[in-house]
N, C-alpha and C positions, 0 to 999 in steps of 0.2 A: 581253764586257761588255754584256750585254744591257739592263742595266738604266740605259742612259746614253743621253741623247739629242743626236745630233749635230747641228750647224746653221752654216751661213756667218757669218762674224763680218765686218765692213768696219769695218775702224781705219782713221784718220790714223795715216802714219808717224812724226809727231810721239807719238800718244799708244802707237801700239806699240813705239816706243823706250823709252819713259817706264816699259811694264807689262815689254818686258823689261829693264832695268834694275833695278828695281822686284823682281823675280823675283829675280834672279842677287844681289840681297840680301839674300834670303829664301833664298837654297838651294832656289827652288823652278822648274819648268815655267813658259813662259805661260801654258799652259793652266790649272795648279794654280794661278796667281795669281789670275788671271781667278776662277775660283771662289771660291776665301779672298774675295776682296774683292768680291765677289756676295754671298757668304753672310754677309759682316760688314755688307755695308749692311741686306741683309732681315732681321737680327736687332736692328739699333739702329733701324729703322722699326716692327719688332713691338713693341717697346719702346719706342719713340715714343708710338704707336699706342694702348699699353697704358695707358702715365701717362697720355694725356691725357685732360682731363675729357669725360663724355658730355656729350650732348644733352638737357637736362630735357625736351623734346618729341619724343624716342624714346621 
């Protein structure tokens, strides 16, 4: 898997209960959740991002 970048993650056991729960409802990994919900926030931020009005002094 070359094309993945690995790195230390430090949860609260409270929030890594929560993501594997969260997971094991999903039929997915932590780590697969962890993702999913990485990539669902940076696509409703790009979309955020996108609606909102410019800057007339841009």
């Amino acid at each position: 898997m070359p094309d993945e970048k690995r790195f230390l993650l430090r949860l609260s056991k409270t929030l890594w209960n929560d993501l594997r729960r969260s997971a094991a409802e999903d039929f997915r990994s932590v780590n697969g959740q962890i993702e999913f919900l990485l990539r669902e926030a940076l696509n409703r931020r790009k979309t955020k991002n996108k609606d909102a009005p410019r800057n007339s002094n841009e």
